[in-house]
mmCIF file of the N, C-alpha and C atoms, coordinates in Angstrom:
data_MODEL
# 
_entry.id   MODEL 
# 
loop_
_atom_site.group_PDB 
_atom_site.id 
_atom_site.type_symbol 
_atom_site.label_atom_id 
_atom_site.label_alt_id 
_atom_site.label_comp_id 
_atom_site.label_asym_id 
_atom_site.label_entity_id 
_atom_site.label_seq_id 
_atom_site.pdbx_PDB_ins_code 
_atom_site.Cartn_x 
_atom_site.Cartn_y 
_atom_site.Cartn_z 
_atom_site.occupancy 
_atom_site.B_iso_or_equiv 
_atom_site.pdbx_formal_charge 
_atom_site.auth_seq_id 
_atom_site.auth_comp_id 
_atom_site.auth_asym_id 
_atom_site.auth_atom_id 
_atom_site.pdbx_PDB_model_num 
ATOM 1   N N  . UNK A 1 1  ? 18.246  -53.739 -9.382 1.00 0.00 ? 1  UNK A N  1 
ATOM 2   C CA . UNK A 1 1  ? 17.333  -54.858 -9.502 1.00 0.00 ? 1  UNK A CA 1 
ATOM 3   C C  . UNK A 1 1  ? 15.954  -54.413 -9.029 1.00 0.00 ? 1  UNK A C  1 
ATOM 4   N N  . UNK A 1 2  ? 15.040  -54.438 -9.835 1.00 0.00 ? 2  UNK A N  1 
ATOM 5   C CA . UNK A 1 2  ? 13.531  -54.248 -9.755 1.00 0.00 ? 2  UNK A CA 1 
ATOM 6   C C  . UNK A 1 2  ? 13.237  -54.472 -8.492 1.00 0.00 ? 2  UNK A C  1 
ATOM 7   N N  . UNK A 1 3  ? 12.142  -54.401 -7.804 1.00 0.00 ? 3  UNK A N  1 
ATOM 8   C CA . UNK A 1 3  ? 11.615  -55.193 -6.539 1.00 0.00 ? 3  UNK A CA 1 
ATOM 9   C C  . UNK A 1 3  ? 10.143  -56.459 -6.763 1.00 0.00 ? 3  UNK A C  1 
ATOM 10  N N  . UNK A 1 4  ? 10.400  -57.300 -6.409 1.00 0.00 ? 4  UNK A N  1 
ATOM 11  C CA . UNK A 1 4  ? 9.803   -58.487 -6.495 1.00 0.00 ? 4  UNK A CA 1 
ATOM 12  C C  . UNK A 1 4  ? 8.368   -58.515 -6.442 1.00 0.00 ? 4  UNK A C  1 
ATOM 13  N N  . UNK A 1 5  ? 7.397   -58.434 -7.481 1.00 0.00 ? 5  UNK A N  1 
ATOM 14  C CA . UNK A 1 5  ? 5.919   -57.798 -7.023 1.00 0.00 ? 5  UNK A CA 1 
ATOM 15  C C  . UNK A 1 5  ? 5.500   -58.601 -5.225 1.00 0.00 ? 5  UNK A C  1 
ATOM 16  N N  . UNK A 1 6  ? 4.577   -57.802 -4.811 1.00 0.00 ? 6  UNK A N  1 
ATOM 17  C CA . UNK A 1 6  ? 4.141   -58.156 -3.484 1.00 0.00 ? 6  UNK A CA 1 
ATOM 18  C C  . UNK A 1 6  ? 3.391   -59.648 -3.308 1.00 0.00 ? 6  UNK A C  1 
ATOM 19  N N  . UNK A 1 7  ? 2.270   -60.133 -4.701 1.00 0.00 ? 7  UNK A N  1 
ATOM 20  C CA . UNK A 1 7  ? 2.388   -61.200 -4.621 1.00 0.00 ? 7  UNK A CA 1 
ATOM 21  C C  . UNK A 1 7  ? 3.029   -62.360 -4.987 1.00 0.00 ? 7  UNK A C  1 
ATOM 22  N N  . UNK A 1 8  ? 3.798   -62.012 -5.692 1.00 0.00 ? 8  UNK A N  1 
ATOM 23  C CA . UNK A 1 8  ? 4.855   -63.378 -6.260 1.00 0.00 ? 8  UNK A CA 1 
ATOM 24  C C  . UNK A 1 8  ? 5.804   -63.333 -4.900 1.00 0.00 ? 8  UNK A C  1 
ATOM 25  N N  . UNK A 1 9  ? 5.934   -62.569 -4.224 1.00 0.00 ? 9  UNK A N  1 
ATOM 26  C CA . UNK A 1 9  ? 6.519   -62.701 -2.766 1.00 0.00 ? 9  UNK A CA 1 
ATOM 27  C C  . UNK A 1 9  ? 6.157   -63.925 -1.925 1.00 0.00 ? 9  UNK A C  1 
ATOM 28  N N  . UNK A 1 10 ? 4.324   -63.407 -1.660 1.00 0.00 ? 10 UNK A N  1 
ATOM 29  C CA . UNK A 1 10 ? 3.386   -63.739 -0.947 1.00 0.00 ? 10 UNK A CA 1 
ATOM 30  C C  . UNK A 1 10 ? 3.353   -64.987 -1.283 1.00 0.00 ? 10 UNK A C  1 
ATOM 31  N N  . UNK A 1 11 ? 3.224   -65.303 -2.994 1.00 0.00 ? 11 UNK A N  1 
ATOM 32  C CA . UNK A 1 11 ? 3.068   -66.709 -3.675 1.00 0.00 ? 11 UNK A CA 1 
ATOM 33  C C  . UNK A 1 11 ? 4.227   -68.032 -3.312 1.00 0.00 ? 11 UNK A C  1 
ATOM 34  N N  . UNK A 1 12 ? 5.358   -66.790 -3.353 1.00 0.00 ? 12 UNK A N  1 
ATOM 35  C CA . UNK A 1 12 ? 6.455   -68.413 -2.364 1.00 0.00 ? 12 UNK A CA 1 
ATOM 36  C C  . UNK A 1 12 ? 6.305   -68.380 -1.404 1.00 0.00 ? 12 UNK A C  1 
ATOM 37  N N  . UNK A 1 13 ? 5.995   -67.687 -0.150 1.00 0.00 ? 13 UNK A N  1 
ATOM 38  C CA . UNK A 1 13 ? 5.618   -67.576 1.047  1.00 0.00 ? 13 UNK A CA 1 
ATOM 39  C C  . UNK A 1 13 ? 4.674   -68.909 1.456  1.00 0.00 ? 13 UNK A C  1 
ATOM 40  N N  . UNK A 1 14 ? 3.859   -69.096 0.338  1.00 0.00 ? 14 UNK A N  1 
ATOM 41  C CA . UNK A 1 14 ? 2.948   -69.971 0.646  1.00 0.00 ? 14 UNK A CA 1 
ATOM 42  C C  . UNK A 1 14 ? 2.943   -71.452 0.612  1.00 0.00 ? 14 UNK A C  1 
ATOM 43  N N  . UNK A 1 15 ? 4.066   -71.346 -1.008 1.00 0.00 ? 15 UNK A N  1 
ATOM 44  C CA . UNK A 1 15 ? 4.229   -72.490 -0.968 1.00 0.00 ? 15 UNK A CA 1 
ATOM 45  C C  . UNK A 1 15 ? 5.265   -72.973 -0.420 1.00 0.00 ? 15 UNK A C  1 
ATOM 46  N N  . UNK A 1 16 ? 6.512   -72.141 0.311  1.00 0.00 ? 16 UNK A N  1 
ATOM 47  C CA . UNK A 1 16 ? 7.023   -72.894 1.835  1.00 0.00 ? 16 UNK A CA 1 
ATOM 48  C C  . UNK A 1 16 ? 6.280   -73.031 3.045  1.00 0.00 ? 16 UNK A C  1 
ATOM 49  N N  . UNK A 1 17 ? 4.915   -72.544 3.152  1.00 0.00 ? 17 UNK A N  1 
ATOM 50  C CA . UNK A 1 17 ? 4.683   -73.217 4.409  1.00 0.00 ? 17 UNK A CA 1 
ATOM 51  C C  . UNK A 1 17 ? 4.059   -74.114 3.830  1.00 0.00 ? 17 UNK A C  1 
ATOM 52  N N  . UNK A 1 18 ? 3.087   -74.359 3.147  1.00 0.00 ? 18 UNK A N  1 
ATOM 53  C CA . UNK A 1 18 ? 2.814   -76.073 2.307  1.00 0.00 ? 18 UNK A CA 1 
ATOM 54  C C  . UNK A 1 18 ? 3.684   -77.199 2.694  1.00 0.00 ? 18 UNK A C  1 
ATOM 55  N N  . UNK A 1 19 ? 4.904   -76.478 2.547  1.00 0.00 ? 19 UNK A N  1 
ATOM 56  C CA . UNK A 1 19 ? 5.748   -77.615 2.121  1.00 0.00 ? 19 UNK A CA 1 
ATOM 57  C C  . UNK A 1 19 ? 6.344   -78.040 3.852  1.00 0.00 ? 19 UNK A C  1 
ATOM 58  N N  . UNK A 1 20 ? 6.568   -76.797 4.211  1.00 0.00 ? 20 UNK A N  1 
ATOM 59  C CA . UNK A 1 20 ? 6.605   -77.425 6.113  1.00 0.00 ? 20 UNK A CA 1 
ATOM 60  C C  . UNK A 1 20 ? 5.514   -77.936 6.735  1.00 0.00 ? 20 UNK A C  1 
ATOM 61  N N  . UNK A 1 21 ? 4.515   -77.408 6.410  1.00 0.00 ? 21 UNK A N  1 
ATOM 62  C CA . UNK A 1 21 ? 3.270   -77.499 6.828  1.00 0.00 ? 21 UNK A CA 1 
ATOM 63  C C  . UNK A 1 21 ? 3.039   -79.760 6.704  1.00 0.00 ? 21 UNK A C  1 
ATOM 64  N N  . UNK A 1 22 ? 3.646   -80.327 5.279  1.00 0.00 ? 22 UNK A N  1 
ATOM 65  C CA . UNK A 1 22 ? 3.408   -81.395 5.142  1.00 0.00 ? 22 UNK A CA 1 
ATOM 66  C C  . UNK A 1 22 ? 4.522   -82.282 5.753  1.00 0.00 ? 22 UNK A C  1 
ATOM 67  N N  . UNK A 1 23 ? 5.256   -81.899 6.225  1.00 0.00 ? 23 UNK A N  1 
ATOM 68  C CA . UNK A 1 23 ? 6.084   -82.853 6.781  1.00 0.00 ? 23 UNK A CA 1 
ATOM 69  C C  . UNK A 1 23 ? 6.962   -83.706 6.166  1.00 0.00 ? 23 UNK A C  1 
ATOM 70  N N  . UNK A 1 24 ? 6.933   -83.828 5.038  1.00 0.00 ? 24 UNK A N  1 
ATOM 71  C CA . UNK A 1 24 ? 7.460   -84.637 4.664  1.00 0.00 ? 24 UNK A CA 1 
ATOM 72  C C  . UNK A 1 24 ? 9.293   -84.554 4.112  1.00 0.00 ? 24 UNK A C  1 
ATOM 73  N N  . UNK A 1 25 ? 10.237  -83.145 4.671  1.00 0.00 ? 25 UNK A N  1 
ATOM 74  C CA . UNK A 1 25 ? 11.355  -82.595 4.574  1.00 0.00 ? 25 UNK A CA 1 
ATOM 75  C C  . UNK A 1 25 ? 12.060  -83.152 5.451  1.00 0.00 ? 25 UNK A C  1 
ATOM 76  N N  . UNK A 1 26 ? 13.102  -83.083 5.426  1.00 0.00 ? 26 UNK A N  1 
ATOM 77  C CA . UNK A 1 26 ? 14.525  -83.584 6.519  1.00 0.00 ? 26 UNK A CA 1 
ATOM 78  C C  . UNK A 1 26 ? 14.368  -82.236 7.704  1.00 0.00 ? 26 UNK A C  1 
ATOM 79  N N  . UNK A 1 27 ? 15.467  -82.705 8.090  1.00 0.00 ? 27 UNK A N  1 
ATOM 80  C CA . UNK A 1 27 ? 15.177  -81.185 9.167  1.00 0.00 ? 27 UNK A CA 1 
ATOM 81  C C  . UNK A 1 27 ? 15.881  -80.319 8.788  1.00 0.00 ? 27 UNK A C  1 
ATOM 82  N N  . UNK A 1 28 ? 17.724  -80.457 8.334  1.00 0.00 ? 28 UNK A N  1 
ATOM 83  C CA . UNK A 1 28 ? 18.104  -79.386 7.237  1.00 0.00 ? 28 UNK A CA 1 
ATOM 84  C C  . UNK A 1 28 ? 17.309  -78.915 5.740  1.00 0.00 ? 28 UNK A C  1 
ATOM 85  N N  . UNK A 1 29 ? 16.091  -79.581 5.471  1.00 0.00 ? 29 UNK A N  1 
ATOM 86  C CA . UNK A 1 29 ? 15.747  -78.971 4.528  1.00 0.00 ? 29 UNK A CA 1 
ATOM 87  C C  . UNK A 1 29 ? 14.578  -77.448 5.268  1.00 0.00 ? 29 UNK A C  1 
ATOM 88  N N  . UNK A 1 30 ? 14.015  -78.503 6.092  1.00 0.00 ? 30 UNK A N  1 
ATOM 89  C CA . UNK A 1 30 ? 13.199  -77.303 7.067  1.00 0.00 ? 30 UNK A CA 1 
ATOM 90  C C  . UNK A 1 30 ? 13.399  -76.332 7.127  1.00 0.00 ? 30 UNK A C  1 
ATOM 91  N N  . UNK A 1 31 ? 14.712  -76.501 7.614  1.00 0.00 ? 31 UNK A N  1 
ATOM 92  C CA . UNK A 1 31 ? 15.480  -75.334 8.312  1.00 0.00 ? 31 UNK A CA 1 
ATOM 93  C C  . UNK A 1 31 ? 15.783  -73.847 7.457  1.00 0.00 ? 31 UNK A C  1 
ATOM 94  N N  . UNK A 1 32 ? 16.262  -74.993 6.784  1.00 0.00 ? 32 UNK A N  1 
ATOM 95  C CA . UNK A 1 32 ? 16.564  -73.911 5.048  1.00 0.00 ? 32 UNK A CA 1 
ATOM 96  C C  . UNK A 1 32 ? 15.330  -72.945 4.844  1.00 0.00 ? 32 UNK A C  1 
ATOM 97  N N  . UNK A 1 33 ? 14.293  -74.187 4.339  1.00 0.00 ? 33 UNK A N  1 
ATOM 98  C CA . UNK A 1 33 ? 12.821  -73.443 3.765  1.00 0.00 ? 33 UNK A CA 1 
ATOM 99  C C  . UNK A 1 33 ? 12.436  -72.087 5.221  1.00 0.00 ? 33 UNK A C  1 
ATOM 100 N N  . UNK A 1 34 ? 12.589  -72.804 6.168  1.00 0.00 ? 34 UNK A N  1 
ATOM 101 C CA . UNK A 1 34 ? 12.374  -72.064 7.345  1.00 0.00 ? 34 UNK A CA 1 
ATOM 102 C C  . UNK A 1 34 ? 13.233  -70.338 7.283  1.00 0.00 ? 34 UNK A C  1 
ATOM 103 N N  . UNK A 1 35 ? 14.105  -70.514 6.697  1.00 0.00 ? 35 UNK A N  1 
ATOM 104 C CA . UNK A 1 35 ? 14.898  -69.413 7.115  1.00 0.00 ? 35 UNK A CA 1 
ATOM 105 C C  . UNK A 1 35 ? 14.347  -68.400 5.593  1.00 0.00 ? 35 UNK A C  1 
ATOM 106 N N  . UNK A 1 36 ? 14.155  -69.019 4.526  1.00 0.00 ? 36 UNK A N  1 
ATOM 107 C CA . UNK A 1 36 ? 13.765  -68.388 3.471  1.00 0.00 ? 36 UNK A CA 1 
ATOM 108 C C  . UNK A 1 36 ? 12.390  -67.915 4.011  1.00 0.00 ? 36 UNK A C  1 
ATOM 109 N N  . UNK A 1 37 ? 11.800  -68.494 4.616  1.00 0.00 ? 37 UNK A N  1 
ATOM 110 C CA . UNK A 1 37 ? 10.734  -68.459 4.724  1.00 0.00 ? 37 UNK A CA 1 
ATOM 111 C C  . UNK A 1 37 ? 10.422  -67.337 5.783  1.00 0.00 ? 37 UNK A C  1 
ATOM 112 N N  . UNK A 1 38 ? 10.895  -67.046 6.248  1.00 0.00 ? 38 UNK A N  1 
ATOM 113 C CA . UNK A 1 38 ? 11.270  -65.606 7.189  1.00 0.00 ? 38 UNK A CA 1 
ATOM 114 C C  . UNK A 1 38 ? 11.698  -64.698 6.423  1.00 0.00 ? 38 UNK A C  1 
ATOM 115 N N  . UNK A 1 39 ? 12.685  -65.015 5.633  1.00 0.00 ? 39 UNK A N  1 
ATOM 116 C CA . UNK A 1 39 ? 13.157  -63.793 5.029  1.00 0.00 ? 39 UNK A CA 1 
ATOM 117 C C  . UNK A 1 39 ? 11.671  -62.789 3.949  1.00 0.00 ? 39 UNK A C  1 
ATOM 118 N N  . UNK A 1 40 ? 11.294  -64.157 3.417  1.00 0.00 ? 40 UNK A N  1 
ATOM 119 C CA . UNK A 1 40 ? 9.741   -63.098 2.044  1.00 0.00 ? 40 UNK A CA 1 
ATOM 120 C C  . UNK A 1 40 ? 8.978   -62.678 3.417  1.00 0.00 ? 40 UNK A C  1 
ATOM 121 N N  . UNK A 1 41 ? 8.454   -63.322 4.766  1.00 0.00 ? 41 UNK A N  1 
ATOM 122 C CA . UNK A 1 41 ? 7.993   -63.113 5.547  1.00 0.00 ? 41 UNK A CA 1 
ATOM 123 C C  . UNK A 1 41 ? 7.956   -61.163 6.016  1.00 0.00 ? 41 UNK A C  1 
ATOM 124 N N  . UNK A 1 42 ? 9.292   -61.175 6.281  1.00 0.00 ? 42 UNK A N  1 
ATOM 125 C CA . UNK A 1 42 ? 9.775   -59.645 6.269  1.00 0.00 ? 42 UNK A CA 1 
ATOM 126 C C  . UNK A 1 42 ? 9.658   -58.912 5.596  1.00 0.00 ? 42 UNK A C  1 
ATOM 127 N N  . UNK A 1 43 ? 10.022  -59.421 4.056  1.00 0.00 ? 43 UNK A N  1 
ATOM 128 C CA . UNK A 1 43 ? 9.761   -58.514 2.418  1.00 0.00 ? 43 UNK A CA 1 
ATOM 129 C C  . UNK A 1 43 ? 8.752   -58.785 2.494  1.00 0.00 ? 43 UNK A C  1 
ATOM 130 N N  . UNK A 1 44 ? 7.400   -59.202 2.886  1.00 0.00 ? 44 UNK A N  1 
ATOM 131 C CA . UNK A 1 44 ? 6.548   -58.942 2.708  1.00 0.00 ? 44 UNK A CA 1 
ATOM 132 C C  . UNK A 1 44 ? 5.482   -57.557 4.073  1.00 0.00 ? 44 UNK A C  1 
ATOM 133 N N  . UNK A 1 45 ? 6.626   -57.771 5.075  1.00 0.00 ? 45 UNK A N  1 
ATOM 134 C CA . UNK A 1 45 ? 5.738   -57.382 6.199  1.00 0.00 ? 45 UNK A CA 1 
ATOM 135 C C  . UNK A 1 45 ? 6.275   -55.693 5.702  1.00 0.00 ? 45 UNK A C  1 
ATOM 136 N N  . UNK A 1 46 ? 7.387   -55.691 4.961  1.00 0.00 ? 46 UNK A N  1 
ATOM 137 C CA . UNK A 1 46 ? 7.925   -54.555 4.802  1.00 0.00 ? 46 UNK A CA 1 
ATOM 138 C C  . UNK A 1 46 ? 7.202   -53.718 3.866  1.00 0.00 ? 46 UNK A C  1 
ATOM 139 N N  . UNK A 1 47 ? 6.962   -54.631 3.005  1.00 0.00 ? 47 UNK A N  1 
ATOM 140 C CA . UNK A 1 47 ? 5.991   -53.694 1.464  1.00 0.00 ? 47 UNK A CA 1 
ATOM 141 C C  . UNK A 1 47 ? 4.747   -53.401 2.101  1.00 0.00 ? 47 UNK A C  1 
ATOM 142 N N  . UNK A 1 48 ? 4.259   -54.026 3.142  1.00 0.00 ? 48 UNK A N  1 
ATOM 143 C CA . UNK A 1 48 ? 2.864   -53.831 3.833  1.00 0.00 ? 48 UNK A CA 1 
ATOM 144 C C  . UNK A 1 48 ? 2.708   -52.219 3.929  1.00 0.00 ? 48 UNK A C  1 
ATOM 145 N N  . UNK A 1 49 ? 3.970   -52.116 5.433  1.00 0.00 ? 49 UNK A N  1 
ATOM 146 C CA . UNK A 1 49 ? 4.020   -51.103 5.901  1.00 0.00 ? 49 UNK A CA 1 
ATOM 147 C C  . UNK A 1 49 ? 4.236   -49.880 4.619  1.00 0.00 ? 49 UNK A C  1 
ATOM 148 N N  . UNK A 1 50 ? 5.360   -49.934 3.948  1.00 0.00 ? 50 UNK A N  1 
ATOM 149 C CA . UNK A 1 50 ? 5.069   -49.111 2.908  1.00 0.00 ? 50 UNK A CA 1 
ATOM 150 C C  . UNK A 1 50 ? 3.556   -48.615 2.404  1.00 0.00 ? 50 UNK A C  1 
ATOM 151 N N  . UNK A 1 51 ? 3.037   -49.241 2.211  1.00 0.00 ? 51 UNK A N  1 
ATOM 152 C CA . UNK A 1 51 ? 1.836   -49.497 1.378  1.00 0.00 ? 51 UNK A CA 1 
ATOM 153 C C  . UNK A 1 51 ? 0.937   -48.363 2.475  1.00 0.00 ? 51 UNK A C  1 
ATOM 154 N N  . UNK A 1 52 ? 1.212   -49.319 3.824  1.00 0.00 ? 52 UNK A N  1 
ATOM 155 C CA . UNK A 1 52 ? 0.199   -48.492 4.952  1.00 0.00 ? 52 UNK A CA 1 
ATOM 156 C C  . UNK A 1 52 ? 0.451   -47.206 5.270  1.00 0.00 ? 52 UNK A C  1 
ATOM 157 N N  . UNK A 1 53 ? 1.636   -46.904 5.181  1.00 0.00 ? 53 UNK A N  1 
ATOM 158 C CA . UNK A 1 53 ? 2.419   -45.040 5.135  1.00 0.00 ? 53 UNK A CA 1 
ATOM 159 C C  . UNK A 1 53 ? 1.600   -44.169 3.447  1.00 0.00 ? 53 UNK A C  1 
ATOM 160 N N  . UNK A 1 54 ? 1.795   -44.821 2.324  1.00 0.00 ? 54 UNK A N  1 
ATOM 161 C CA . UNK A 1 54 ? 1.080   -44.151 1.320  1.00 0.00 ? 54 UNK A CA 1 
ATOM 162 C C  . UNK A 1 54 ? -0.140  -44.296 1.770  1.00 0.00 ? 54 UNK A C  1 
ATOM 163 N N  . UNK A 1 55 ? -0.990  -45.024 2.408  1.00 0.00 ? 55 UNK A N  1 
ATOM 164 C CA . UNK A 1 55 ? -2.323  -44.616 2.218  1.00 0.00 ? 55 UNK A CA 1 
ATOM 165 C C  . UNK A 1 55 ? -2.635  -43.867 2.883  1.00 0.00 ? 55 UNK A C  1 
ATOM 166 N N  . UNK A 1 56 ? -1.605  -43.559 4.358  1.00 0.00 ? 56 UNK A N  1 
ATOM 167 C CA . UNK A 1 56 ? -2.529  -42.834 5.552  1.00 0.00 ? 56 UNK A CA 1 
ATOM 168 C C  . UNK A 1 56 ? -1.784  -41.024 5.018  1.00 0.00 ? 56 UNK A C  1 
ATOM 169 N N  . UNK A 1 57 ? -0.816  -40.893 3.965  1.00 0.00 ? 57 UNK A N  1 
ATOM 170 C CA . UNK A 1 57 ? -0.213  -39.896 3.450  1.00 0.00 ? 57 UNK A CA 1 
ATOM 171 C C  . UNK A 1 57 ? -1.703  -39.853 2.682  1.00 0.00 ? 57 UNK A C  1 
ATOM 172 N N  . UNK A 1 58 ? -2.071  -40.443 1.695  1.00 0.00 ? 58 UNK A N  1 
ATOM 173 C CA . UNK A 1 58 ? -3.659  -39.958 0.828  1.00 0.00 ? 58 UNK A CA 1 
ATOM 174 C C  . UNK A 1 58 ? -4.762  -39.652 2.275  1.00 0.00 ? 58 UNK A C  1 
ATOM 175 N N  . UNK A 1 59 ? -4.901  -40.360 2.883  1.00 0.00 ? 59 UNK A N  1 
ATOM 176 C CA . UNK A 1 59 ? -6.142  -39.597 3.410  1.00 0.00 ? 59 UNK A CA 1 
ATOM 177 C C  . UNK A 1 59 ? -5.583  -38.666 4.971  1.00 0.00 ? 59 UNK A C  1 
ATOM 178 N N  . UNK A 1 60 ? -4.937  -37.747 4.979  1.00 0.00 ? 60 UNK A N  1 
ATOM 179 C CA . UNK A 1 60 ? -4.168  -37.189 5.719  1.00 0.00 ? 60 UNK A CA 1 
ATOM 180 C C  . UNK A 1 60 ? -5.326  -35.535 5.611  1.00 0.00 ? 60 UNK A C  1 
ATOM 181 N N  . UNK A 1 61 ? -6.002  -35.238 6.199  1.00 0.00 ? 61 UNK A N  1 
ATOM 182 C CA . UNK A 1 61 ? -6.898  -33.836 6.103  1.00 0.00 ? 61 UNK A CA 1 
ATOM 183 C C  . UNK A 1 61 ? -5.643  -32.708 5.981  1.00 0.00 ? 61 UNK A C  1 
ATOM 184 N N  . UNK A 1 62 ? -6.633  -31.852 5.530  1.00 0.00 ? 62 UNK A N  1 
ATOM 185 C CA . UNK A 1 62 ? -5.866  -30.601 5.070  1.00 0.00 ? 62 UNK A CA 1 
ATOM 186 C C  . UNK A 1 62 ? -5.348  -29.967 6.593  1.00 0.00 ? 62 UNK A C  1 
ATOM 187 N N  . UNK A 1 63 ? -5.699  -30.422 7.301  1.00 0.00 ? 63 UNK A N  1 
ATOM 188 C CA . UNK A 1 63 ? -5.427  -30.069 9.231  1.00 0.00 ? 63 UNK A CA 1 
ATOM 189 C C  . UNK A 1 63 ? -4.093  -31.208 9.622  1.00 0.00 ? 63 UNK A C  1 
ATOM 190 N N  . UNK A 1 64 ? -3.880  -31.897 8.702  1.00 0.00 ? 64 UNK A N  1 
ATOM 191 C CA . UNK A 1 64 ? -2.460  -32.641 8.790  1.00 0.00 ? 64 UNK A CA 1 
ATOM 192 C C  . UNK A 1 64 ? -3.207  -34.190 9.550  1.00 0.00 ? 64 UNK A C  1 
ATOM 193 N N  . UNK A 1 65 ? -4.039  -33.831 9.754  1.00 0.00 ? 65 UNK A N  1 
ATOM 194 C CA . UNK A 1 65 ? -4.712  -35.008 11.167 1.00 0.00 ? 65 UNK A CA 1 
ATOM 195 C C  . UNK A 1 65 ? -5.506  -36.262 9.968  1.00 0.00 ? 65 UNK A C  1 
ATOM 196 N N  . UNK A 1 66 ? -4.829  -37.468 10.215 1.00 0.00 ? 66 UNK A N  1 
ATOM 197 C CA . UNK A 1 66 ? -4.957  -38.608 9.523  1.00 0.00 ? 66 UNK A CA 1 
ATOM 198 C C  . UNK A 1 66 ? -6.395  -38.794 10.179 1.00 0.00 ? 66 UNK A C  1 
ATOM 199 N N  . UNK A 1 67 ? -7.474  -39.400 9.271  1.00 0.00 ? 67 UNK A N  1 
ATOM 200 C CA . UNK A 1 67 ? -8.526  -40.445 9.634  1.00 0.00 ? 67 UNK A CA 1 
ATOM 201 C C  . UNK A 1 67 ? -8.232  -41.648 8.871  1.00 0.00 ? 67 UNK A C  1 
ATOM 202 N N  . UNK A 1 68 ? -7.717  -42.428 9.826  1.00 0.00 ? 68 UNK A N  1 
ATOM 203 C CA . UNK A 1 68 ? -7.878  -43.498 9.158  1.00 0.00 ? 68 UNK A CA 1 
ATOM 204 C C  . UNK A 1 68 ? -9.413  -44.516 9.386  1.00 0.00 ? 68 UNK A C  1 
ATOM 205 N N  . UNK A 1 69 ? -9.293  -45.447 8.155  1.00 0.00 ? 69 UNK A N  1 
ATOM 206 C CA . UNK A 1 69 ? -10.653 -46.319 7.555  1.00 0.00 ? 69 UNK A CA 1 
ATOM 207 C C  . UNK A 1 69 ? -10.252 -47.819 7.808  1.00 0.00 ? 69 UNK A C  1 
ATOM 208 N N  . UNK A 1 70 ? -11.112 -48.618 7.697  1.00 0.00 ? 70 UNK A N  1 
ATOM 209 C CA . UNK A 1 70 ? -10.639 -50.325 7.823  1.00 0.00 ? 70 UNK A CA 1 
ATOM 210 C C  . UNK A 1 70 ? -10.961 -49.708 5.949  1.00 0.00 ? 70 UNK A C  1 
ATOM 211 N N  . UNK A 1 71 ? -9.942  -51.344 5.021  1.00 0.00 ? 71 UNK A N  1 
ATOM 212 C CA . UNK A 1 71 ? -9.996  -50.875 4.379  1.00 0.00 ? 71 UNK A CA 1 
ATOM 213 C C  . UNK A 1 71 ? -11.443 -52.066 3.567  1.00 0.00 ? 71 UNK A C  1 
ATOM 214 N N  . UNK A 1 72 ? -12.405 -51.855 3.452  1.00 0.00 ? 72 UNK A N  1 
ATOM 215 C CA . UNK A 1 72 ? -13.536 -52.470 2.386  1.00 0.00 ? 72 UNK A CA 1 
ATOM 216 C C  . UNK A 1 72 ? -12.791 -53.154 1.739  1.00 0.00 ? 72 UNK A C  1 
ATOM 217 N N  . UNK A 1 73 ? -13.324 -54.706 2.000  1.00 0.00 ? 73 UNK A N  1 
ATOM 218 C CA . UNK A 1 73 ? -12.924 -55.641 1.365  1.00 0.00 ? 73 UNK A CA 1 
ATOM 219 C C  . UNK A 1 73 ? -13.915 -57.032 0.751  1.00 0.00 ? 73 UNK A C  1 
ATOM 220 N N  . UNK A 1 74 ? -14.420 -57.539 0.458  1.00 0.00 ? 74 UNK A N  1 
ATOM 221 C CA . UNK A 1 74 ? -15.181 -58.498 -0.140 1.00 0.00 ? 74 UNK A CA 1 
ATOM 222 C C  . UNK A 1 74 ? -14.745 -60.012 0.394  1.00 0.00 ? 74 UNK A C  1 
ATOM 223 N N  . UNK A 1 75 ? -16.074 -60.834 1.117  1.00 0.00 ? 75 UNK A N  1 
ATOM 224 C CA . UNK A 1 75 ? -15.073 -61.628 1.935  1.00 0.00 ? 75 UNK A CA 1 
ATOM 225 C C  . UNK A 1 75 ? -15.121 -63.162 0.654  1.00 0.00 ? 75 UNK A C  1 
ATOM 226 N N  . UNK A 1 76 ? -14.201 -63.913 0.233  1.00 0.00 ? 76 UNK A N  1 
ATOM 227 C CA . UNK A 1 76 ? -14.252 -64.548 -0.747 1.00 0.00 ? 76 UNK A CA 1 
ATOM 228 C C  . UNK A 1 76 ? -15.186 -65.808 -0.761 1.00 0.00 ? 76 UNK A C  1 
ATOM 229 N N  . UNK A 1 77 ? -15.934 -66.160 -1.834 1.00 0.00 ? 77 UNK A N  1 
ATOM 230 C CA . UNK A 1 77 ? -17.007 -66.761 -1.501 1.00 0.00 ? 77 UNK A CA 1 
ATOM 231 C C  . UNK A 1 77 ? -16.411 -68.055 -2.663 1.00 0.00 ? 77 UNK A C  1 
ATOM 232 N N  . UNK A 1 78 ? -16.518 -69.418 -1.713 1.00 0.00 ? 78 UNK A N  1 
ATOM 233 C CA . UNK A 1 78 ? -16.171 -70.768 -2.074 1.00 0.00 ? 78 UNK A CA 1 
ATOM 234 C C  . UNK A 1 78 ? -17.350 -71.452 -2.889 1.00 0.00 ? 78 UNK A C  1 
# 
């Protein structure tokens, strides 16, 4: 089985906390969303780290000695 792109992960991630976030669930439903909601939490904290091991493998000097960078980002404008 494929692996789940990183944001369609991220994308239910969000919309269970929405949905805790509004209150308006039982507490076994909570609980539920709650526990799913940990789980993409992890698949997501997990693909991170992946992600953060390939990049510091690309900028790794020919001396083996990593520099790492913050990474340039664009801050989103409303």
């Amino acid at each position: 089985m494929p692996k789940e792109r990183f944001e369609d992960t991220f994308k239910k991630l969000e919309t269970i906390v929405n949905k805790l976030e509004s209150g308006d669930l039982s507490l076994e439903d909570s609980v539920k969303l709650f526990e799913e909601g940990m789980r993409l939490s992890r698949l997501c904290s997990e693909r991170l780290a992946e992600v953060q091991k390939r990049v510091d493998l690309l900028l790794k000097s020919e001396e083996g000695e990593i520099h790492s960078q913050p990474f340039p980002f664009e801050e989103e404008t409303e």
